[in-house]
N, C-alpha and C positions, 0 to 999 in steps of 0.2 A: 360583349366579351370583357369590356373592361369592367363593369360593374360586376362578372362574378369573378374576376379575379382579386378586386377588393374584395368582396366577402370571403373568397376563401382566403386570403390572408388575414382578415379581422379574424378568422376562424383558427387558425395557426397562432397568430398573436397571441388568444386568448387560451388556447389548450397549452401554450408553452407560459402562459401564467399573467397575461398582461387585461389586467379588467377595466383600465379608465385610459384616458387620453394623456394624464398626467403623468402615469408611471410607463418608462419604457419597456419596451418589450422583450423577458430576459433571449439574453444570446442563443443563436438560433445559427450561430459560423460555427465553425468548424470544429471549435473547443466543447462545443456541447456535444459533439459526436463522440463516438470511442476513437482511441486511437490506438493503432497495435505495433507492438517491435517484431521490426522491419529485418531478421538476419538476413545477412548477404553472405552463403557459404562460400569461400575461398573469391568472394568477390566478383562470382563469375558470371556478371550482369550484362547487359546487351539492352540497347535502346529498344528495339521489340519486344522482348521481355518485360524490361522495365515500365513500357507503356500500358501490354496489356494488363497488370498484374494490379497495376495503380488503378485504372479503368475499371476494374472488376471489383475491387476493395471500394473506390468511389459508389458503385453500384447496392452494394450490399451496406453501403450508408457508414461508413468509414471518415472519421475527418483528421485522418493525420496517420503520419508513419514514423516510428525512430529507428533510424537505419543502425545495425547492429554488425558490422561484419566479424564473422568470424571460423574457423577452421574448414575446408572443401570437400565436397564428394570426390571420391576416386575416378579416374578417368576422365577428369575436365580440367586436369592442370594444365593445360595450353590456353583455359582459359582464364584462368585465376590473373586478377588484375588488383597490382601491391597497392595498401593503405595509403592513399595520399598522393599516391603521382599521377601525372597530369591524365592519365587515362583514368582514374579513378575519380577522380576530379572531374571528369568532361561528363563521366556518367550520372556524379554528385547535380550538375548542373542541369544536365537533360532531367535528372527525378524532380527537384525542384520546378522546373519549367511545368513540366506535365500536371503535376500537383498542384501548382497556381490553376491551369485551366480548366481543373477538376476542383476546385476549390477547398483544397487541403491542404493541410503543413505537414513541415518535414522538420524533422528533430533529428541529431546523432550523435553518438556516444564520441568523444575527445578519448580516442585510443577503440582497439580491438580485442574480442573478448572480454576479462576482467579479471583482475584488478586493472586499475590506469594503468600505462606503463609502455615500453615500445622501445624500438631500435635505439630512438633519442636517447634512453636512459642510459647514460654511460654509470662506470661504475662508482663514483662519486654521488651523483645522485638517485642510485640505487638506496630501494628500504634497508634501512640499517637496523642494526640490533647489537646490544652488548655482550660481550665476552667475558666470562668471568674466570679466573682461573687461580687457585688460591695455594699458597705455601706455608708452610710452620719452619719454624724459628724456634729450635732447643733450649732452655737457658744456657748462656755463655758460648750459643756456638757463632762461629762465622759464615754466614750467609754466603755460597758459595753458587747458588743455583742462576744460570741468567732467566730474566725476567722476560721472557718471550710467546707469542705465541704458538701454540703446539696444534691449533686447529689446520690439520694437513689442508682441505678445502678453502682454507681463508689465506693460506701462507706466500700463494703467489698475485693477492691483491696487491693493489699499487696505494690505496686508502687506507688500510688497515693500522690504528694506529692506538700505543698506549697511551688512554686517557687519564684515567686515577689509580694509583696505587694507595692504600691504607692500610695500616698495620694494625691489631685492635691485641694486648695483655689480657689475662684472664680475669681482667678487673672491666674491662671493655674501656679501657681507655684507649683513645683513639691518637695515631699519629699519623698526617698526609705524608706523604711517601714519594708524591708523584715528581717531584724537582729531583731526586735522589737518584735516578736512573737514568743512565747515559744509554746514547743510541745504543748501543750493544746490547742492552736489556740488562749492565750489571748495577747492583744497590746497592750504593755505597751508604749505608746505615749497617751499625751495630747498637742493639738494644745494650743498656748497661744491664739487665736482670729480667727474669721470668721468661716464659714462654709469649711467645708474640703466632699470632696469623695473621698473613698477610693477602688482603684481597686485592687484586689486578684488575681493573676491569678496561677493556678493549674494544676499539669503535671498528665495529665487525660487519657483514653483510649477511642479508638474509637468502641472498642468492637465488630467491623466490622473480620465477618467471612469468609474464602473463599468462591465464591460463584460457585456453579454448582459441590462441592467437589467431588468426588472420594472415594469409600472405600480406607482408611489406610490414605487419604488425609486435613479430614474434620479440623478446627483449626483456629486460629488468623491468621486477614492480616498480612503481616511484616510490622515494622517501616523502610522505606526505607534511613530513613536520620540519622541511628545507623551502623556506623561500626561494632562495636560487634552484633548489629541485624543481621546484615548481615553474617558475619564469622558463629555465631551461626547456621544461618537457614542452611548454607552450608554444616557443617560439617555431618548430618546426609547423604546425597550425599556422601560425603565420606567415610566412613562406609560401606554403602549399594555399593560402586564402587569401593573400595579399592583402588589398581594401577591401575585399567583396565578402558577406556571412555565404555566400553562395545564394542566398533564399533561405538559408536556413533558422528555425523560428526561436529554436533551444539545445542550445550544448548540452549533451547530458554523461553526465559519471555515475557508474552503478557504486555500488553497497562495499563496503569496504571489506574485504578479505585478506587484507595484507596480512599475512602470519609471521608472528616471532617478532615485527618491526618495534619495537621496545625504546629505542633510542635516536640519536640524531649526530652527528658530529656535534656542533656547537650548543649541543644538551645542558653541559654543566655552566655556561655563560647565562642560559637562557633562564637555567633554573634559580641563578643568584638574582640575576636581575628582577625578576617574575617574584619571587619566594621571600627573599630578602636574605638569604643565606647559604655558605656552601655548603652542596651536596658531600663531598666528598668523607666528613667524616662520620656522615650516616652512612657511606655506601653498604658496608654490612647489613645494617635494617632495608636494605630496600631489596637485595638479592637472597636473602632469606625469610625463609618461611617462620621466623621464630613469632609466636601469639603475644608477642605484648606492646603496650602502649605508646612506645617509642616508633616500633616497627608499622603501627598503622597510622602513626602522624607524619611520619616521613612517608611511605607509600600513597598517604591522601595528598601529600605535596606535588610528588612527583607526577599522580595521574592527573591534577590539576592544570599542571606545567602542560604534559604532553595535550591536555584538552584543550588550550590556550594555543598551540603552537601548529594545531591543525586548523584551528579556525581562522588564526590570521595568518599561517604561511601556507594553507591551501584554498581552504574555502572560499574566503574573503578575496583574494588574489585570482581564484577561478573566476568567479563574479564580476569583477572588474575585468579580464580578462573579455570575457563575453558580451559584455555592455559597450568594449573596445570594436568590438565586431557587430555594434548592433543589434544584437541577438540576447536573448533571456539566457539563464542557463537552469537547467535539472539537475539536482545531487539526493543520492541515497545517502541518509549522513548514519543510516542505522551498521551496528558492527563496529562503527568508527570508538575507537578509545577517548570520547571526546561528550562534554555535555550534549547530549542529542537535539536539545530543544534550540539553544544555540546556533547549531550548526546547519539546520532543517534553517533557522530562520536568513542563516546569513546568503543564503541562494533566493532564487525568483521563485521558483517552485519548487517548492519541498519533496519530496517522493517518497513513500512507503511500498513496501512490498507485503503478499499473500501468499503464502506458501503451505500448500496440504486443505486438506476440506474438514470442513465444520460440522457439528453432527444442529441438523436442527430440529424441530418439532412437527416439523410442515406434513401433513397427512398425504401420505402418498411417494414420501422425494425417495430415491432412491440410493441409498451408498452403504454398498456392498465392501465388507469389511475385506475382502479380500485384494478389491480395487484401490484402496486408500494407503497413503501411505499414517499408520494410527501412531506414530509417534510426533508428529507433526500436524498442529492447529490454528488454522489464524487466531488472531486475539485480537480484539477491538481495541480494548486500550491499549495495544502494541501500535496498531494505527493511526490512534488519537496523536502519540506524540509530533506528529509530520504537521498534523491539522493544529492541533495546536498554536504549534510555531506560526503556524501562517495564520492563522485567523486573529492571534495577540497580535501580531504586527503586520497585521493588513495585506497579506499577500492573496491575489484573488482565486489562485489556479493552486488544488493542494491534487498531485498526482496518485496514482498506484500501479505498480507493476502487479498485475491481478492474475488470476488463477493459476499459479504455475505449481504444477503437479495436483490438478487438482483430481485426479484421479488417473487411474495406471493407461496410456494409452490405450486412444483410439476407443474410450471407451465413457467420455464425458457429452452427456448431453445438455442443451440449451435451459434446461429446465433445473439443470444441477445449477451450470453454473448463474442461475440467476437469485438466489438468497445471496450466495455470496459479494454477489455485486450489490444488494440491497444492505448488507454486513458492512462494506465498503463506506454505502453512501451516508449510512447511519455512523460512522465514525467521524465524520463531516470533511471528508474528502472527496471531490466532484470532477474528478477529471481523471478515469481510467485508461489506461493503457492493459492492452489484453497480452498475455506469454503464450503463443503468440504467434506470428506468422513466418513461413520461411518462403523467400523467392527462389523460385524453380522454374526452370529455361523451360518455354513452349512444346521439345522435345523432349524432353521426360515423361517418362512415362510414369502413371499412377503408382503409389500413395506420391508422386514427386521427393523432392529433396526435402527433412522434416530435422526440426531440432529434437534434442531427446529428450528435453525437460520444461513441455510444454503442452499446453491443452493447443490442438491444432483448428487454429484460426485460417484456414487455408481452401483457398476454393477445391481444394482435391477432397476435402470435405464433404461425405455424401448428407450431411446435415448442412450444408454451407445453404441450398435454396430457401432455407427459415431463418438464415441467421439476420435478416434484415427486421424480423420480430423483436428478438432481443438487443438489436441497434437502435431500435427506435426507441423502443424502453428503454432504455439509457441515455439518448440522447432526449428526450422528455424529460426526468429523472435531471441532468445533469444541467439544462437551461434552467430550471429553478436553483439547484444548488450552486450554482454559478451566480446566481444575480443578488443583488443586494447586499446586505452583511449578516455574517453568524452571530447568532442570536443565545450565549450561553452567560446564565447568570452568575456561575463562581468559576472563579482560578484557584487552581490545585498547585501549590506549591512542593515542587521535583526535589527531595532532601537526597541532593545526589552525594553529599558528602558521606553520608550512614553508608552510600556505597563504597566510596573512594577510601574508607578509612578502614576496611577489613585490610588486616597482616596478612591476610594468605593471598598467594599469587604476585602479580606486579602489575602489567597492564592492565585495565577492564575495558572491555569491550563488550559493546550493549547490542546483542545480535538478535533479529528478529527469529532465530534458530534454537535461543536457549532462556529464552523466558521464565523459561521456571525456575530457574537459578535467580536469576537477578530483578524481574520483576513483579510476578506472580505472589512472592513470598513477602512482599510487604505490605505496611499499613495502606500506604497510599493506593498502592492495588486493589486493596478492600475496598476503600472508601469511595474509587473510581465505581469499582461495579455496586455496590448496596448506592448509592447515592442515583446515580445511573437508573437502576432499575425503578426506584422509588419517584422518579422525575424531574430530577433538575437537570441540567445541560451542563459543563465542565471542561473547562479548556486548562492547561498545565503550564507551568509558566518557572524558567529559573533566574536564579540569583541575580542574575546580568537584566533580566528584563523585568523583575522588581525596580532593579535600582534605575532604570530607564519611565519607570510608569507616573505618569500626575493622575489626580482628582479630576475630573470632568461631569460636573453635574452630581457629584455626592456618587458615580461609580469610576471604578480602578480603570485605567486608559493608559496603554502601554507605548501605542502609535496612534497617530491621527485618526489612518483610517483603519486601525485594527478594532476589536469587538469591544465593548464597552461591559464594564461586571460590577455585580451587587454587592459582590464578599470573596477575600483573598482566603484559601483555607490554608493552615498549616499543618498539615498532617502529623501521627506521631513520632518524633525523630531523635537522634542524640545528639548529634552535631549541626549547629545553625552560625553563620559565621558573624560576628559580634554588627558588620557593616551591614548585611542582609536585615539583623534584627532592627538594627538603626532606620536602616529605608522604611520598613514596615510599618515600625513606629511614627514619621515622617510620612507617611501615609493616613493612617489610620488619624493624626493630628490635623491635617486639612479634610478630615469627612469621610473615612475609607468604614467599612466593618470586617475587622478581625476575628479569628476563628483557628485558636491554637488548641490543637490535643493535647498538649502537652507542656511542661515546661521544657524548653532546652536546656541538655544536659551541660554541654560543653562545646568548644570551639573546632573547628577542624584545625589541621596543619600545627607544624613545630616550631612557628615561628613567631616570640616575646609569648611562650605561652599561657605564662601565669598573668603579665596588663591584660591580653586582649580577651581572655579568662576571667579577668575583674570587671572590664567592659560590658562584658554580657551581660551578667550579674546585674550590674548599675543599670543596665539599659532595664532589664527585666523588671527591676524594682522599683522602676519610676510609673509602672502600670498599677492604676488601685484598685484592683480587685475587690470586690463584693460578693460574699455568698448569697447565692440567688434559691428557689426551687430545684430540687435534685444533684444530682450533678454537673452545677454550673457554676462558673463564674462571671459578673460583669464589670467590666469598669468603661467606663465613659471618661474616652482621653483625646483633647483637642474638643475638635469637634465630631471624630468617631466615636467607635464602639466597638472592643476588644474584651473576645468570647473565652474563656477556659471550660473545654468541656471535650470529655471523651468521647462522647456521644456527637456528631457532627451534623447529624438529623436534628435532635432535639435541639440544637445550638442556633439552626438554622430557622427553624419553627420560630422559637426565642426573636427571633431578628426579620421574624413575619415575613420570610424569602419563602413566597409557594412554589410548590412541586405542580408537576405537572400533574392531575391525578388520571390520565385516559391509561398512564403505564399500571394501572391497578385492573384493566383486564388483560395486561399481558401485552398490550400493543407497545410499539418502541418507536421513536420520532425522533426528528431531529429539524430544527426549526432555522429560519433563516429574518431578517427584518427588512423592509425595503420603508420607504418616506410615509408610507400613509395604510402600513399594515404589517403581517407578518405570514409566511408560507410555514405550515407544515408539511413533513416527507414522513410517510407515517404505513408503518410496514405489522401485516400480521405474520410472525413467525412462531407463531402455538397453532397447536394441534385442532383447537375452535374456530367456529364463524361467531365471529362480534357483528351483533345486530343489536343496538342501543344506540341511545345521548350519549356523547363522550364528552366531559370536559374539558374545555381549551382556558387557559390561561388570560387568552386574547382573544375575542372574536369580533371585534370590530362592530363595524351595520351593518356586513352584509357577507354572508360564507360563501364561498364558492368550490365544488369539489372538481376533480381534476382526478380520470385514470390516466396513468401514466401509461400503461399499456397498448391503450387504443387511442388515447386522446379525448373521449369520451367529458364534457363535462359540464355543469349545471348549478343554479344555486342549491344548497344543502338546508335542510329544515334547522332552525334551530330550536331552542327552546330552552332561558336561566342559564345563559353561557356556555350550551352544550348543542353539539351538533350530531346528528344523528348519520350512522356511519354503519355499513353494511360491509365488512370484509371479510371473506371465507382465506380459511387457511390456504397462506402462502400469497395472497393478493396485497398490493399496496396502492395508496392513497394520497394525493396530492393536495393538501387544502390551502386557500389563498381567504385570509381573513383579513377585510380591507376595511378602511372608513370610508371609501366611496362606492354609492350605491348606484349600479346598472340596471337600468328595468329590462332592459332589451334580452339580457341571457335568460334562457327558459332555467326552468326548476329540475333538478337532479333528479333522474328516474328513480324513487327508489322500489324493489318490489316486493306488494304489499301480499301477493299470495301468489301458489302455483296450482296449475291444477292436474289431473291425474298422466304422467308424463306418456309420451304414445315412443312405445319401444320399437329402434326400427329392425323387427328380426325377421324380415323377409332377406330374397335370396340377395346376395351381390357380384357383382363381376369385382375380379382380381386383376389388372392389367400390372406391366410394367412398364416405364417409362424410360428411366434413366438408370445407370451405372452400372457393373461388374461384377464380378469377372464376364458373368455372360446375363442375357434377362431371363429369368424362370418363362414359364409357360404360363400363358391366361388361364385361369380356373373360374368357375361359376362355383361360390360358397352358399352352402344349408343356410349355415350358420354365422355369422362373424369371426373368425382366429386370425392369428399370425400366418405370415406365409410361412415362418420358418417352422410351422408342426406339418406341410408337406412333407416328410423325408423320404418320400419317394422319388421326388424330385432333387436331385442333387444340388440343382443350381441355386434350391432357395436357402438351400445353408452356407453357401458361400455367399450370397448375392448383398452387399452394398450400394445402396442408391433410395430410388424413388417408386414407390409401388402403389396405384391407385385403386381405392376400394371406389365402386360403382351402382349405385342402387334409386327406383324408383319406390314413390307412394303415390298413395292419394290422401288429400289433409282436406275435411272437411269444414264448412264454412265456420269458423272459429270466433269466438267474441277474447282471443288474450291478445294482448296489447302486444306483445312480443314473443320468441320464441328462442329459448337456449336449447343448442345441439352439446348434450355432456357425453363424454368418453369414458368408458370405465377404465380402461384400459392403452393407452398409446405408446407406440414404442417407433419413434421418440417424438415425433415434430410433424405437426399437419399443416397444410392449405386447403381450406377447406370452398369449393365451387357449390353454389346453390343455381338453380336454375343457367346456368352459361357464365355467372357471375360471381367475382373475387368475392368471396366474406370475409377472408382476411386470414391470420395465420395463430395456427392453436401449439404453442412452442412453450409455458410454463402451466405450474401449478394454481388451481385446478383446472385442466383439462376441459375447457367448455366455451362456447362462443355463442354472441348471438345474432340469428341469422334470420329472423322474422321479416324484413324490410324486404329480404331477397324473396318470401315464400309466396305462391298463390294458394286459392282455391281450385283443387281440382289435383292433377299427378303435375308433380316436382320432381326434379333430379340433382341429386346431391353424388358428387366425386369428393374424394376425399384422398388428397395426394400426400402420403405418410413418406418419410426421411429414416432411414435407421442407420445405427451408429457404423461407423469405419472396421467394430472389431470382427465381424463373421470374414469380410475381403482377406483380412489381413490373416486371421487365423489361417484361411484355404491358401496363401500364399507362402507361409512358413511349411503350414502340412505336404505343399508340394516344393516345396526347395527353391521358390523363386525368387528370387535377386532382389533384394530394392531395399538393403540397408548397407552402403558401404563406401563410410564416410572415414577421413583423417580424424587423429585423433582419438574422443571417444567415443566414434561408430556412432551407434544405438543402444541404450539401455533400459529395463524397465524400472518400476518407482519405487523398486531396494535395491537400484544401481546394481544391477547384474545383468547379463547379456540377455538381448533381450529374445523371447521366442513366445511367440502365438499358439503353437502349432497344438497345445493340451489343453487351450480354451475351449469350454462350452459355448456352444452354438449363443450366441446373443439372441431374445425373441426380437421378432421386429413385425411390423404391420400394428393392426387394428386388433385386441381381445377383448372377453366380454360384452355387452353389452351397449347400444347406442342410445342415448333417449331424445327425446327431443320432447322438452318443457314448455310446456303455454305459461305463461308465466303474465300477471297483474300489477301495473302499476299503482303506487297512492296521488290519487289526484291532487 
């Protein structure tokens, strides 16, 4: 017994990536599992509940929860239990208890719903926003109007208070104004001549409530850019947690939504301090829209300031905060009005979100234009930014808030959402969190308690029996991206001033919602994807963490243990700040390689701008440039090498930094380095089967391949650097290229031919096993179909659950080394029984398993237990009026946020169509 317990753990080690004795065995706890957000509606949990629901999630291979509470189902408010008191608390510690003995962590969101924010927020440190409110001044008149404000909703704040007055002449000269005005609002100024306006500007409130609240939760957004906002909102956390994190592993804050929040009380101190200047007789340029050069030097100052004031009076301060408590913490830093790179870095684990579905090329996948929501796309280098952060500066764990909305309820299968999570991993983010789960009391009755804007991760789930298929393939998948370090040879330099310095608007905020406004449209967006697809690896890196970076070994090193890089690039830009250019240069002088598009135009901000203007310049001029072959330039300065070239490719070639070239059939990777080798994650997302030598960069002495899927793995052929690689659309691939050589692992099956496949169209029994509303009736089928083309049978167009197709053969005596059972057809998820025995679960793209070990000579019987999706239950429940959406709040809506109703849905097919094969299939010796 104890000898095959060892092996099969040797066997686990080494399918989760670990080939010598030397190198540990990547993590295989609980972080390598998924972990899914945990809503607690109106909080109205119960240690029963609570046990079973953990229990069940442990089961289907789950390694964590983030408890989310927020707004209740109707009829259970006697049991709704408020945010943070001690009853809420007792339950915090019972989930945590349970979770240990299940081997899981618990994560939770610091406030309920979203934005941050809560009872604590009094109105002081509530999000603030400016008031602007403006007068004209006659020639020669007297100023008679008081200076007040007129915003009837703001007028009975106890905060509200005049910050700057400035008068501006038809010349735009400016006069501060703000000492001039006595508490009464009257201004005691008279111009000697001309027409004067006069701008007010007033420390206002956004009056913005948390939204989707929580009993004990409901209250003021927080002002995020108030250090005492922030310590204050904390300390009730403290209170309610005393010494103890409870058990819990990560504080987490979602995505910043705060709307209109524009300002601070102590704004204009912060911005003199910070800027070197006062605001106040720009305020004009900063509250209007007018297009010129003044207006966007001051506006690049200001969103500077406000990106400076959320890093260190929130971010920074949450983090310590949590560390105070023991505990890591989670922040969305995306939406935030703030360097994104920055602020991703200044937390433990960075988090990105996914929002809407992808169109991909995968042969087969299904997304139905009418299910999606088409305005709405993840974007990979919207992801990167998160990964980024973490992997410059060494953080191990990069998160994602994954699938949400990825198609119109109740109507996502396991097989959808599995590119997307392969989209995820490819961005080099390794620790998913699913959108998601909701807890629902023992007594409820089906679909249970459901959020509205989520792919339902929920045992009520009639696909929930498979989903430990697509757990394991992730937590496979996520033990290698988790171990070692990211392995990306250039940093992309983030010119977030070209942003900051547009006239129009006032805030910016960098929303994973509006991408095509603000990131899409630029050079660096280009350069991410053509660079990307061509084969190099690419992490993003700003101003802050240039001027943090040394030399290590002739590449760029930002943190100890963050990624190590060949070449800083500088995309094309207009504004580079004269100190950034400086570091760079200071780089590129101890051994770094440079790589500018462009010259920089100019300096960002309004502050001494014609020295730090000549700076630039000087700095610029002291690189000597050489015309080289085409479009190039080089100079050789220190002991680097600093590129001018449009071309970023060509510039790269130049500087002998190879590309991957396997992405030249369309495959897409994403590489990681451990002491004595390097892992590729290496995904087909085209519409082809790749059957070739693929080039690796690295391949060590000895390849090893690895399906993520099944665990499945072997040495790989090579041959001149390349290793030969069989992936049919939609499949992906684990490769461990090491320098130390294993004789013990057998050789990677690959197969070398099939032969004439034995179609199985005899008859089959139809049973039903499990789920709703009622079980159809057994049929004996001609043919193979759906159950849902009975319609004579009522119950199979309603019925949600689990339906087993039933069928014998006889296989005669065979010389194929194995046997694949393919599916032309599945709707949605199989477990597939070969003789009395598990072969395992057929849940993504392509549709196929293989079951040869299970087959004899002679008659075999194969069950084949299919999962269809939750929308035919839910349709028959809307078409007959039945009850099971009726939540505070906002209810239930579908994926164009409108009420939502089934009841005009077409029948979903479900079962088995077309055609079964089963393939004799040859291995190469």
């Amino acid at each position: 017994m104890k000898i095959k317990n060892i092996i099969k753990l040797s066997v686990i080690c080494f399918a989760f990536g670990n080939l010598s004795a030397q190198n540990p065995c990547p993590k295989t706890t609980e972080t390598a599992k998924p972990w899914t957000r945990w809503w607690w509606m109106g909080s109205a949990v119960d240690e029963k509940g609570l046990d079973k629901q953990l229990t069940t999630l442990s089961q289907a291979g789950f390694g964590g929860v983030e408890i989310v509470p927020i707004y209740g189902a109707k009829g259970f408010e006697n049991k709704y239990i408020n945010y943070l008191s001690p009853e809420w608390m007792k339950m915090l510690q019972f989930t945590t208890n349970k979770a240990k003995s299940l081997n899981m962590g618990v994560d939770m969101s610091v406030g309920t719903g979203w934005p941050i924010g809560g009872p604590q927020v009094d109105e002081q440190d509530a999000a603030t926003k400016m008031i602007v409110q403006t007068y004209t001044i006659a020639p020669g008149e007297k100023f008679s109007e008081k200076i007040v404000l007129k915003d009837e909703k703001q007028k009975n704040l106890k905060t509200v208070k005049l910050d700057i007055v400035t008068a501006y002449n038809e010349k735009n000269e400016a006069v501060v104004l703000t000492d001039k005005v006595n508490s009464d609002g009257v201004l005691d100024w008279k111009p000697n001549s001309g027409k004067w306006t006069v701008y007010a500007v007033f420390v206002g409130k956004t009056l913005q409530k948390v939204k989707r609240a929580a009993p004990g939760g409901d209250g003021y957004t927080l002002d995020h850019f108030s250090p005492e906002a922030t310590k204050d909102y904390l300390k009730t956390f403290d209170k309610a947690f005393g010494n103890s994190n409870y058990g819990i592993r990560s504080f987490f804050n979602d995505s910043y939504e705060v709307y209109n929040a524009d300002w601070t009380p102590d704004f204009k101190d912060e911005f003199k301090k910070r800027r070197g200047y006062d605001v106040s007789p720009y305020i004009k340029y900063l509250v209007n829209n007018e297009e010129n050069e003044i207006a966007g030097r001051i506006k690049s100052d200001y969103r500077e300031t406000m990106s400076e004031l959320i890093l260190n009076n929130f971010t920074k301060d949450f983090t310590n905060w949590a560390h105070s408590k023991n505990s890591k913490n989670t922040n969305q830093a995306h939406g935030s009005p703030g360097n994104l790179l920055d602020l991703y870095a200044a937390v433990d684990i960075p988090e990105s979100e996914t929002f809407g579905s992808t169109k991909f090329d995968i042969t087969g996948l299904r997304r139905n234009v009418e299910d999606i929501n088409t305005k709405e796309i993840p974007d990979i280098n919207m992801l990167k930014f998160a990964s980024s952060a973490a992997n410059v500066t060494g953080k191990p764990l990069i998160s994602n808030e994954s699938f949400t909305w990825l198609t119109e309820h109740f109507k996502t299968s396991w097989s959808q959402v599995k590119p997307e999570a392969e989209q995820i991993f490819l961005s080099g983010i390794n620790h998913i969190f699913y959108h998601g789960t909701t807890y629902t009391p023992s007594d409820v009755q089906f679909p249970g308690w459901l959020f509205y804007a989520s792919t339902n991760f929920v045992p009520e789930n009639s696909l929930w029996p498979h989903l430990k298929g697509l757990n394991s393939y992730i937590e496979r998948t996520q033990s290698v991206l988790q171990s070692g370090k990211p392995d990306n040879e250039l940093l992309m330099y983030w010119p977030i001033y070209d942003q900051w310095a547009s006239p129009k608007g006032k805030d910016v905020t960098f929303k994973v919602h509006n991408v095509e406004k603000w990131l899409q449209p630029t050079v660096m967006y280009k350069n991410l994807t053509e660079l990307s697809k061509i084969g190099y690896s690419i992490d993003m890196v700003s101003d802050k963490m240039i001027s943090e970076s040394k030399l290590e070994n002739q590449n760029i090193q930002v943190s100890k243990n963050g990624g190590s890089y060949k070449v800083l690039v500088i995309p094309e830009l207009t504004y580079l700040p004269e100190s950034t250019l400086k570091n760079i240069l200071e780089l590129a002088q101890n051994g770094a390689s440079i790589i500018f598009q462009n010259e920089p135009k100019d300096i960002p901000g309004n502050f001494e701008v014609e020295k730090r203007r000549t700076q630039l310049k000087s700095l610029w001029n002291k690189i000597p440039f050489q015309n080289q072959t085409g479009n190039l330039k080089m100079a050789s300065f220190g002991k680097g090498k600093i590129i001018l070239s449009s071309d970023v490719a060509k510039a790269l070639e130049y500087l002998k930094i190879e590309r991957e070239k396997l992405t030249d059939t369309g495959l897409k990777f994403i590489r990681r380095q451990f002491d004595d080798g390097k892992y590729y994650y290496i995904v087909n997302h085209t519409s082809k089967e790749i059957n070739e030598f693929v080039p690796l960069n690295y391949s060590g002495k000895q390849v090893a391949l690895m399906n993520p899927e099944n665990g499945n793995f072997g040495i790989g052929e090579t041959q001149n650097n390349s290793v030969r690689i069989q992936l049919k659309s939609g499949e992906s691939l684990i490769i461990k290229a090491s320098e130390n050589i294993d004789n013990s692992i057998s050789k990677w099956k690959y197969i070398e031919k099939t032969d004439t496949p034995i179609v199985l169209n005899q008859p089959w029994q139809l049973t039903f096993k499990e789920g709703g509303p009622e079980l159809p009736k057994s049929k004996t089928l001609d043919k193979l179909q759906p159950w849902t083309n009975f319609t004579e049978d009522s119950s199979t167009q309603s019925f949600s659950g689990t339906g087993v197709y039933t069928t014998s053969f006889k296989l005669k005596k065979n010389k194929a080394d194995d046997f694949v059972l393919k599916f032309d057809k599945l709707y949605e998820s199989a477990k597939v029984i070969v003789n009395g025995q598990d072969a395992g679960i057929v849940w993504g793209i392509p549709f196929e398993i293989n079951i040869g070990k299970y087959l004899k000579k002679g008659k075999n019987t194969i069950q084949i237990e299919v999962c269809n999706l939750m929308a035919n239950r839910i349709k028959y429940m809307d078409e007959n009026k039945i009850q099971w959406r009726n939540y505070h709040e906002i209810n239930f809506v579908n994926i164009d946020y409108k009420p939502f109703d089934a009841s005009n849905w077409k029948v979903q097919p479900s079962g088995l169509d077309g055609e079964i094969q089963l393939i004799p299939i040859h291995y190469s010796k």
